[in-house]
N, C-alpha and C positions, 0 to 999 in steps of 0.2 A: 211539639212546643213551638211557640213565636217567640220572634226575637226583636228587636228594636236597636238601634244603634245609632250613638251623637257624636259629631266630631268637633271639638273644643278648638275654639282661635287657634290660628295656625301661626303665631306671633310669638304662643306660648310652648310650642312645640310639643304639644299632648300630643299623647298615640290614640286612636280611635278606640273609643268606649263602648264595648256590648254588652246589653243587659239583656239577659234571654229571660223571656217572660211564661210565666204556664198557661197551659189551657183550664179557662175555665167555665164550670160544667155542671149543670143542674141535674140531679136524680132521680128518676121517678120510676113508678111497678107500680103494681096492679096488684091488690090480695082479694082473692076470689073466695077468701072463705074463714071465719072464725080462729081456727087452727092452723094456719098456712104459714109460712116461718118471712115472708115478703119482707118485713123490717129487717131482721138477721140477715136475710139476702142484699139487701140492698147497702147494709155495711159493711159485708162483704164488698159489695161492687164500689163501696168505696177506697178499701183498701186498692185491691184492681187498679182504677183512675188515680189512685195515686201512683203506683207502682208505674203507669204509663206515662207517667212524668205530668201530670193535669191537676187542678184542682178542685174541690170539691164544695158549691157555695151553700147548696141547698138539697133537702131529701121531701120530697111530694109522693104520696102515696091516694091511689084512689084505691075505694072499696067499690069494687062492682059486683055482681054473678058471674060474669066470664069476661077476660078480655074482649074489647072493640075487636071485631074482625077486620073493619077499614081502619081505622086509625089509631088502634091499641088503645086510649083515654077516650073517655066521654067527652063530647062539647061543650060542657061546661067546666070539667078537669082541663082542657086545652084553653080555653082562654086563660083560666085561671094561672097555666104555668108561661102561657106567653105573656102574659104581665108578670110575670115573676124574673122573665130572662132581660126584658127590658129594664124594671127594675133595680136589680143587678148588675146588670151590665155582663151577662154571662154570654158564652161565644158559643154553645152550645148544649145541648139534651142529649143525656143516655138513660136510654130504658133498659130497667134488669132483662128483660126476655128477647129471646132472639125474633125479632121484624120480620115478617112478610116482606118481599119488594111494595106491595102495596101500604103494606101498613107503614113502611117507609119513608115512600115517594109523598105520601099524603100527608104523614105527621109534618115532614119539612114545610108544604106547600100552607099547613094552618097554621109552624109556629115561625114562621119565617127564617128559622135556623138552621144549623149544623144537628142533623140527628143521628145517633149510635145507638148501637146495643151491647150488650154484654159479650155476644161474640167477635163485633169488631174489636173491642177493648183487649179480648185477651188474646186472639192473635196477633195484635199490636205490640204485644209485652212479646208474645213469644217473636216478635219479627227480631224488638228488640235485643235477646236473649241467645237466639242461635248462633252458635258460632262453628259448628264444626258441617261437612257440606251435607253428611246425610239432614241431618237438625235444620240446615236451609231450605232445602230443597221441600225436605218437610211441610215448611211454613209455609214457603212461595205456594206450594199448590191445594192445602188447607185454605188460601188466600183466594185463589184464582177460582176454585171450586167455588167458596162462598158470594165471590166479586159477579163470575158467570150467570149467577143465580139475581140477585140483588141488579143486575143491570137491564135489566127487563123492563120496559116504561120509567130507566130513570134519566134518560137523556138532558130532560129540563131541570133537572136539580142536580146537575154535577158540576155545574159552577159554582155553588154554594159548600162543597166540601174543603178546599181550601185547605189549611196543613192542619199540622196537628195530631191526636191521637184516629188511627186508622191511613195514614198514608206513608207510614214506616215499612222501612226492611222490603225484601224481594218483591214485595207489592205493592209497591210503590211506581210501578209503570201507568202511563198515563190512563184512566180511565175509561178515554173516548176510543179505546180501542174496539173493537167490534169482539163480538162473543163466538167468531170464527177464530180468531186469529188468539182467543182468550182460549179457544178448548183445544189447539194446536199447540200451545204453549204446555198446556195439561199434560197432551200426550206426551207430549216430549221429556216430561220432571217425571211421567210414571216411570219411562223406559231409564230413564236417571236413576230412578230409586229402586226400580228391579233389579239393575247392577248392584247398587249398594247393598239390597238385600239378599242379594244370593252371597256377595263377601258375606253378611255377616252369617248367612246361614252354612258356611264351609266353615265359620270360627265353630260356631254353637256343635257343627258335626266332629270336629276335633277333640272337643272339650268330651263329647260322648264316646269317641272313642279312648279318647285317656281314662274314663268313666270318674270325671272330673265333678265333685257335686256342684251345683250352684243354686245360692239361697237369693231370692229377687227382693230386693226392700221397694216397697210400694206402702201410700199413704196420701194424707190430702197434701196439697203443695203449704209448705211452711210449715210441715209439722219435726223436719228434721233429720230428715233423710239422708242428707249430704254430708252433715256435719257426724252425725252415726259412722258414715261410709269413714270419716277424716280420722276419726275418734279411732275407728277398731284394726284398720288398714295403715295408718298413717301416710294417705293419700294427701295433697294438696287441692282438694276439688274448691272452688268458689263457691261459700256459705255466706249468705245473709239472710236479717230476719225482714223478707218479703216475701209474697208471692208468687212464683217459679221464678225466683233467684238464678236457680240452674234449670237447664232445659235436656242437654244433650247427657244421656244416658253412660252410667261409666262402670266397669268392671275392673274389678281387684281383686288378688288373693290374699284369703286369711288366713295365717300361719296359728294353730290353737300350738296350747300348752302341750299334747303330747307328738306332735306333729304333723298333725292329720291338717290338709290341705280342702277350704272351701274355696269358691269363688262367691263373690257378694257381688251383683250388680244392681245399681243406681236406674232410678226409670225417671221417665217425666211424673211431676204431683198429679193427683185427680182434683175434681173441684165440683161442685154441684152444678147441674148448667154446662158443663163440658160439650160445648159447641160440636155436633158430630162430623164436622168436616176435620177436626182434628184428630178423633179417634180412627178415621179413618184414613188420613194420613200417616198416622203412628203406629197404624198397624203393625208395623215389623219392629216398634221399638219396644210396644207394649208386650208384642208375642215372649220377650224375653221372662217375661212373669210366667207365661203358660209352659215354659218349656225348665222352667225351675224345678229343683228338688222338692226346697222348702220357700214360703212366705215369710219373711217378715216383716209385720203391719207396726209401720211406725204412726202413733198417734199423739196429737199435743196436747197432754195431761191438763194445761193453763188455758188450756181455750172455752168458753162456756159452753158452747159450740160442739164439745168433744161427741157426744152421740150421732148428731146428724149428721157429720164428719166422715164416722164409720160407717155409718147408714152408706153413705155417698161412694164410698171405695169399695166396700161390701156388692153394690149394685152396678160398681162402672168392673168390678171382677169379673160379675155375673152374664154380662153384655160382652166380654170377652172371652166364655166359655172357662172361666180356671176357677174352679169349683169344687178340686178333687185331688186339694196339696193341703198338704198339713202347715197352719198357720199359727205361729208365735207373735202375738202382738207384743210391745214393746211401747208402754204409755210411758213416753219421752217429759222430759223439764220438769218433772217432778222437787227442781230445787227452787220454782219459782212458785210466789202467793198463792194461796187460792187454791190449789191442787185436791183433789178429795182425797178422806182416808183410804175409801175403797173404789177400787178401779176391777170391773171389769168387763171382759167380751165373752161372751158363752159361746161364740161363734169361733174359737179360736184354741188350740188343743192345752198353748201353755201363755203364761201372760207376765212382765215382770215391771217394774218401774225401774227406774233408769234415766239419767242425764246423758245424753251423748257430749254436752258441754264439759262439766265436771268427771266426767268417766262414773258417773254413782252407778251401778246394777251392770255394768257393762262383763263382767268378771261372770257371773251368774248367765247371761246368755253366751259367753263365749262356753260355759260348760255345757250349756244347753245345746248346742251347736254338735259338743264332741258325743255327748250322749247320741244325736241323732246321727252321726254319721256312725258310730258303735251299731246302735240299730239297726242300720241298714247292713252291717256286716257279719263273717262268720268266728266266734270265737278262735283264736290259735293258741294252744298249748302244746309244744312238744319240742324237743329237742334234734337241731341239725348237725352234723358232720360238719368238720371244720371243710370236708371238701363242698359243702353244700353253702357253707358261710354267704356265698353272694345271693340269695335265695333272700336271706334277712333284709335287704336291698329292696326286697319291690314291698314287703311287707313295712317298710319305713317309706317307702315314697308313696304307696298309695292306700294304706291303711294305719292302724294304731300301731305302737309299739309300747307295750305296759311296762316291762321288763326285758332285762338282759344277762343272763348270766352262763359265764365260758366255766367249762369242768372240763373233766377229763375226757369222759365220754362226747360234748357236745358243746354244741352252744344251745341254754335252755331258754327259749322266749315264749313271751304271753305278750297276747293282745290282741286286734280286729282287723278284717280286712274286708273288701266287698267280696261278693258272693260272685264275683267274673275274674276274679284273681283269685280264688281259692287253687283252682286245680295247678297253677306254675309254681303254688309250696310244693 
């Protein structure tokens, strides 16, 4: 963002006045074909440049057969938007697709402005967004990996970047750095985040040794996820309705009705367009989906959007190899307009409607939840010796307990337990 600031006679004894002003920012994509969703993308990426604190003046759409490979728009699409930014009075261009360094350096050079793309835009939110050091480190080097790349032939156009969306958070170091001293910084956030990662890979080996289940809630970003987590956990995580609102990934326990202990953990949103220097950053944050029991696919029943949505987490799972967990989707806000009667995902084993806002269907996946944990376990029916009574102990802390009843002969209990604690009854 820019900012402006006046300071009022000093006779009157005003305190100085800042008026922080947005960035603002023309839109434009490319739809290479009849059925191509380019519009819907590009309101998307309006939401985006919101969410990055910018504003949104205008949406320009050329129809080509294939993106420009030197300049992304045709020459006659580029005059037409460089008259559109003068016009305006706009401070800059993003295009929905991720730029070339050339297609780049040149769109700058024809439209005399500030040019982005959909991938600087949402590493910008996420520079914004991180706050804990793995989630930093994170971004910083999703930033420097794509900055590395991108600086290639742009020596004459990095005076023309100036503040604003894309010169936020850990990357924010000066540009005219050399792309030596840019991939020595790299190296350095890997060996950062190979520490971070082996901590969390000793949590995730604990949890397997406890044989601790964990159900991984994944979806598109904004569909709900956080607030699900807040809803069933009674977590304090930070929910709003934007675009990765939350970034850094969180785990909780959830205590069901008969006592059977999950873990739920929180991952980053997906989004169509998922810039691959982020997935490949987040590799250790997204592996926590791979390494789950169960899925659960939170989807926004209210969005018109809802298919291609699926489509999109569906495919960014697939790119992640986790393809072989039983998946409950959970079509969220069901209490708002417009929702359809019928909702569903065939890709998915059980499916429910549900507010995570209101708690509506909430009740119904938490039984679904004990069923699956029952499933994975071995029925108990039989009767202990009061000298055996501590035995009931691991059958209450790490499986079901249905029943309890003290007689003469015993204590008679029913209920489930995993199949690695059977043999300590």
């Amino acid at each position: 963002m820019k900012s402006s600031s006046s300071v009022p006679g000093r006779k009157k004894g005003k305190m100085i006045e800042t008026k922080e002003e947005k960035e603002r920012v023309i839109l434009v994509g490319v739809s290479t074909g009849e059925h191509d969703d380019t519009e819907k993308s590009l309101r998307e990426l309006a939401e985006l440049v919101s969410t990055a604190g910018a504003e949104t003046l205008d949406i320009m759409i050329q129809n080509r057969e294939s993106i420009h490979p030197g300049t992304y728009l045709g020459k006659g699409k580029i005059d037409e938007v460089r008259e559109r930014v003068a016009e305006l009075g706009a401070d800059g261009v993003v295009c929905d697709d991720e730029l070339s360094p050339a297609q780049l350096r040149n769109l700058q050079d024809a439209l005399d402005c500030k040019v982005m793309d959909r991938t600087i835009v949402i590493l910008d939110i996420f520079a914004a967004h991180a706050t804990t050091r793995e989630g930093r480190i994170q971004v910083e080097l999703a930033q420097l990996k794509d900055r590395a790349v991108r600086l290639v032939g742009m020596r004459r156009s990095l005076s023309r970047l100036g503040g604003g969306i894309g010169t936020r958070g850990p990357g924010e170091k000066k540009l005219e750095i050399d792309r030596r001293r840019i991939h020595e910084r790299i190296s350095q956030l890997k060996s950062e985040l190979a520490e971070v990662t082996r901590h969390r890979e000793t949590t995730r080996m604990k949890r397997t040794k406890n044989h601790m289940p964990v159900a991984a809630i994944v979806g598109y970003t904004n569909a709900g996820k956080s607030t699900l987590l807040n809803s069933l956990t009674q977590a304090d995580i930070f929910a709003e309705d934007k675009l990765f609102a939350t970034l850094d990934p969180t785990t909780r326990e959830l205590i069901l009705g008969a006592g059977e202990r999950v873990l739920l953990t929180d991952t980053v949103g997906f989004i169509r367009k998922l810039p691959h220097h982020l997935i490949e950053a987040f590799q250790s944050t997204l592996e926590e989906a791979r390494y789950a029991d169960l899925i659960l696919h939170v989807v926004d029943a209210s969005n018109p959007d809802m298919d291609v949505q699926m489509h999109v987490v569906y495919e960014t799972l697939k790119k992640l190899e986790i393809s072989d967990k039983p998946i409950y989707t959970l079509f969220n806000k069901v209490d708002k307009e417009g929702v359809p009667e019928v909702l569903k995902d065939f890709q998915a084993e059980k499916a429910f409607r549900i507010s995570a806002r209101t708690g509506e269907g909430l009740e119904d996946v938490k039984e679904a939840l004990s069923s699956f944990l029952r499933s994975r376990g071995i029925a108990v029916n039989r009767c202990f010796s009061y000298a055996e009574a501590g035995k009931i102990q691991i059958l209450r802390k790490y499986g079901q307990l249905l029943s309890e009843d003290y007689t003469d002969e015993g204590i008679v209990v029913t209920g489930f337990i995993p199949a690695e604690y059977y043999d300590r009854l």
